[in-house]
C-alpha positions in Angstrom: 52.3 -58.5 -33.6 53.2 -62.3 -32.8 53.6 -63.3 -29.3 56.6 -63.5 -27.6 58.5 -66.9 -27.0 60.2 -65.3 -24.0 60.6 -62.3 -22.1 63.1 -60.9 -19.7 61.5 -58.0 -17.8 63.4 -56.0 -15.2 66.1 -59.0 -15.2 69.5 -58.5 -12.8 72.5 -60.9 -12.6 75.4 -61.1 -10.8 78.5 -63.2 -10.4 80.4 -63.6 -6.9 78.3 -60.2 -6.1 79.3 -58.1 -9.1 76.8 -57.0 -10.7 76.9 -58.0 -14.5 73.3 -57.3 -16.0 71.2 -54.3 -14.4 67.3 -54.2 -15.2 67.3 -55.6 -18.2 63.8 -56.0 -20.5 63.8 -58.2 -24.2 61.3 -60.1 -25.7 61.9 -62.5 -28.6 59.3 -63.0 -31.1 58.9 -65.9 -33.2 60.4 -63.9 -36.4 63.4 -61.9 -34.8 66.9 -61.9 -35.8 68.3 -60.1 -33.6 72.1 -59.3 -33.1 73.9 -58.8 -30.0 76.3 -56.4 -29.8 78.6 -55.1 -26.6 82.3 -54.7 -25.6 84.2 -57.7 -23.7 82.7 -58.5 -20.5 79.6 -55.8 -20.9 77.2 -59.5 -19.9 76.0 -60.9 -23.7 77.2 -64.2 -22.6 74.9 -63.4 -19.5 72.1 -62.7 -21.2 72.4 -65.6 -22.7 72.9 -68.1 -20.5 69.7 -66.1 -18.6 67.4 -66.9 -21.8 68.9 -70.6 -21.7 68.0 -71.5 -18.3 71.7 -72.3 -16.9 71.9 -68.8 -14.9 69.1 -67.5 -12.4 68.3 -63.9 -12.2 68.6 -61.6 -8.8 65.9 -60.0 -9.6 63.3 -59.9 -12.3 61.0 -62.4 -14.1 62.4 -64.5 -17.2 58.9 -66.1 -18.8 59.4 -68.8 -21.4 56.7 -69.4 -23.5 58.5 -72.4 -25.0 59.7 -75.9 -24.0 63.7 -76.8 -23.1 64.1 -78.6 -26.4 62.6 -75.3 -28.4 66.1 -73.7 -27.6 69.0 -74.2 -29.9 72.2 -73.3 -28.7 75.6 -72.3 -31.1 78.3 -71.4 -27.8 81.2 -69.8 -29.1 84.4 -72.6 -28.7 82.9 -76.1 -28.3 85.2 -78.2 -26.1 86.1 -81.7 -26.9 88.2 -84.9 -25.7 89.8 -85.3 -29.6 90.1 -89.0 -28.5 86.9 -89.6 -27.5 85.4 -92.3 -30.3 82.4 -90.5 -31.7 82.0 -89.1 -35.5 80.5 -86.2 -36.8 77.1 -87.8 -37.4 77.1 -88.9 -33.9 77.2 -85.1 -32.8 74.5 -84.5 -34.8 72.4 -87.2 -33.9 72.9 -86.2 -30.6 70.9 -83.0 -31.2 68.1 -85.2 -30.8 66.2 -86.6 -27.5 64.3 -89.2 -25.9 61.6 -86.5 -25.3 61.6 -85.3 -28.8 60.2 -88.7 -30.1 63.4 -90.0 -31.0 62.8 -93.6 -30.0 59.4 -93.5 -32.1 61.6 -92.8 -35.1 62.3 -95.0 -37.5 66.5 -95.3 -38.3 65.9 -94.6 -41.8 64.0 -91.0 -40.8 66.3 -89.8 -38.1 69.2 -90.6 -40.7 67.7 -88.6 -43.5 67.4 -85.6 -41.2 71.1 -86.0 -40.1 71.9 -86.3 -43.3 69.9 -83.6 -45.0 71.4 -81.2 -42.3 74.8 -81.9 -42.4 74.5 -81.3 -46.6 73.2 -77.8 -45.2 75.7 -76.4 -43.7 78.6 -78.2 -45.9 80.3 -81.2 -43.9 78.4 -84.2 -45.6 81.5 -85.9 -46.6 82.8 -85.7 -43.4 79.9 -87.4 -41.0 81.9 -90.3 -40.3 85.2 -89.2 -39.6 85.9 -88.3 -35.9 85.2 -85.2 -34.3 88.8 -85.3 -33.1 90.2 -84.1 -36.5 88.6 -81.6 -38.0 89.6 -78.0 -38.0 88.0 -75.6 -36.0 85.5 -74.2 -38.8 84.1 -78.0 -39.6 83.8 -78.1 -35.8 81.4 -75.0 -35.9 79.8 -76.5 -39.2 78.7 -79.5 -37.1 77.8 -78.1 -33.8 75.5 -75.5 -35.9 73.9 -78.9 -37.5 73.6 -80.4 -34.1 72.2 -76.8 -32.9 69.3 -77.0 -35.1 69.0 -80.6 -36.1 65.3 -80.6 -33.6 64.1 -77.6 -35.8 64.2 -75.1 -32.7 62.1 -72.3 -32.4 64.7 -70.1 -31.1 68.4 -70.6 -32.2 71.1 -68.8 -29.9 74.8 -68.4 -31.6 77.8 -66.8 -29.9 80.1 -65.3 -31.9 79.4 -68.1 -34.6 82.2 -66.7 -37.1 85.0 -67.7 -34.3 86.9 -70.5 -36.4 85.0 -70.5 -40.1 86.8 -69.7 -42.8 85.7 -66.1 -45.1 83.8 -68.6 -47.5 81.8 -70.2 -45.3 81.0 -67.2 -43.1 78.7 -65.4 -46.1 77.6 -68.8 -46.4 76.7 -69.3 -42.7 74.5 -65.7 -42.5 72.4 -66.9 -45.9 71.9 -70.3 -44.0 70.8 -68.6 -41.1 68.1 -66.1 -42.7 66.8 -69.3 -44.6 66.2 -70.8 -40.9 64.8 -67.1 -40.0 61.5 -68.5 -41.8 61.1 -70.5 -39.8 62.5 -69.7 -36.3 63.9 -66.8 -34.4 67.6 -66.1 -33.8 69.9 -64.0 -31.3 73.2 -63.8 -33.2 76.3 -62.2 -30.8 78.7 -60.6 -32.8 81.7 -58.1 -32.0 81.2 -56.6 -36.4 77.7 -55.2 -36.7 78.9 -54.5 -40.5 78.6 -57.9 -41.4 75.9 -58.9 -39.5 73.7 -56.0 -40.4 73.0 -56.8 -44.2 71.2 -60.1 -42.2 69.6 -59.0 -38.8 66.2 -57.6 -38.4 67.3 -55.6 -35.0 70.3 -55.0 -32.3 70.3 -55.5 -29.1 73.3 -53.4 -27.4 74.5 -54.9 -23.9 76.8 -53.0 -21.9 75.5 -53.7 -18.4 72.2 -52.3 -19.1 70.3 -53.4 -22.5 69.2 -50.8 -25.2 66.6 -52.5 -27.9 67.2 -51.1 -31.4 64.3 -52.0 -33.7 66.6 -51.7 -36.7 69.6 -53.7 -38.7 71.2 -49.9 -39.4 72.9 -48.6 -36.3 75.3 -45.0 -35.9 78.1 -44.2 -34.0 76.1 -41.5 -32.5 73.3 -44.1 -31.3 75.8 -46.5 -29.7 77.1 -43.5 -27.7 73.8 -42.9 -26.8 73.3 -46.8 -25.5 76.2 -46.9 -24.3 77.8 -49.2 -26.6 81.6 -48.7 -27.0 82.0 -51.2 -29.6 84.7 -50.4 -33.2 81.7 -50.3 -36.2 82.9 -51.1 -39.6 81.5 -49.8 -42.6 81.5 -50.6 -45.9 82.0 -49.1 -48.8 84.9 -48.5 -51.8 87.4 -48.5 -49.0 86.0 -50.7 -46.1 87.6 -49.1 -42.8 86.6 -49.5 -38.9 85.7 -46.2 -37.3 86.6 -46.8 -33.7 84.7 -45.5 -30.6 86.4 -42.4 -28.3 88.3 -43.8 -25.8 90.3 -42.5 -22.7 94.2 -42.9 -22.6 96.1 -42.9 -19.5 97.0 -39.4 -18.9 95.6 -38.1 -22.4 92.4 -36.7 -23.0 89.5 -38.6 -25.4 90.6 -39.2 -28.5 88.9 -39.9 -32.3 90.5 -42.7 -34.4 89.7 -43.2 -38.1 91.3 -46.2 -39.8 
């Protein structure tokens, strides 16, 4: 079994003295894809920012056995001033740092690779327009190119369907298990039927973490973690089989849509 590139063992966090994550343990491996799964508020975003670096724990050890510039990041809305002057191969571009070698480059090599990425992921007609007008899924297109424009060894999406379009989101999940060869990925999703044809695993966070070594999950085994989360399935009629759930003043109920 490879070695992990990090490791969260035991690992508590809280904000303002709520406790959001409680004795958490994950390792990544250099050849995971892994999807992470909870309800609204049940700490994925948490873990994540934990594995990032921008949150320290309470408690327990995080161990990275990689640099800052091995982590990719994909958050789920990307903020910007749509009058600030910089185009879409400028995002890219900035992917790349001084401590990465990118002064040692020569213009014409850090251009191909901009350019080679953006035809990846479909916006290479737009790399010189400005990020101020494009639509939200052209947004996501770039911000995955500047994501993994330094060839990351881990790559770290939230919710990376948000604002793509149907088309592009079959076309994003083949991109990313092409990039599986060659680095690990945490993918945070709220549909583990889309995302399971693609992931290797699922992580279920709901306060605590439950590590399922498998893309095929039941409605049983996230009762069991503790995952209240709607699964959809697939099949000649797709339909969602939603989680029981407690009404005011009416007793647990079974939905089937």
């Amino acid at each position: 079994m490879s070695e992990a590139l990090v490791k969260l063992d035991k690992v508590s966090a809280s904000y303002s003295g709520k406790t959001v994550l409680s004795d958490v343990s994950l390792e990544i491996r250099p050849d995971d894809f892994m999807g992470v799964i909870g309800p609204n508020g049940g700490g994925k975003t948490t873990l994540l920012r934990l594995i990032l670096g921008l949150l320290k724990p309470d408690s327990g050890t995080i161990t990275r056995y990689i640099g800052k510039n091995d982590i990719g990041y994909l958050p789920q809305v990307s903020h910007f001033d749509e009058h600030f002057p910089i185009t879409v191969y400028n995002v890219v571009l900035s992917g790349l740092s001084e401590g990465m070698g990118l002064q040692r480059m020569k213009k014409s090599e850090y251009r191909r690779r901009v350019e080679d990425i953006l035809v990846s992921v479909g916006v290479a007609d737009l790399q010189h327009r400005p990020i101020g007008e494009l639509s939200g899924g052209e947004l996501q297109r770039t911000m995955l190119a500047r994501a993994i424009i330094a060839s990351p060894k881990v790559l770290i999406l939230d919710e990376p369907n948000t604002y793509v379009d149907n088309r592009f989101e079959q076309e994003l999940y083949r991109i990313l298990a092409e990039l599986n060869k060659q680095m690990a990925i945490m993918l945070v999703s709220h549909d583990v039927g889309t995302i399971s044809p693609w992931i290797k695993s699922i992580a279920c966070v709901n306060r605590s973490l439950h590590f399922h070594p498998s893309n095929q999950i039941s409605n049983e085994q996230l009762k069991v973690y503790n995952c209240p989360i709607e699964l959809v399935t697939h099949g000649p009629v797709p339909h969602r089989v939603i989680q029981d759930h407690q009404h005011d003043n009416e007793s647990s109920t079974s939905m089937n849509q």
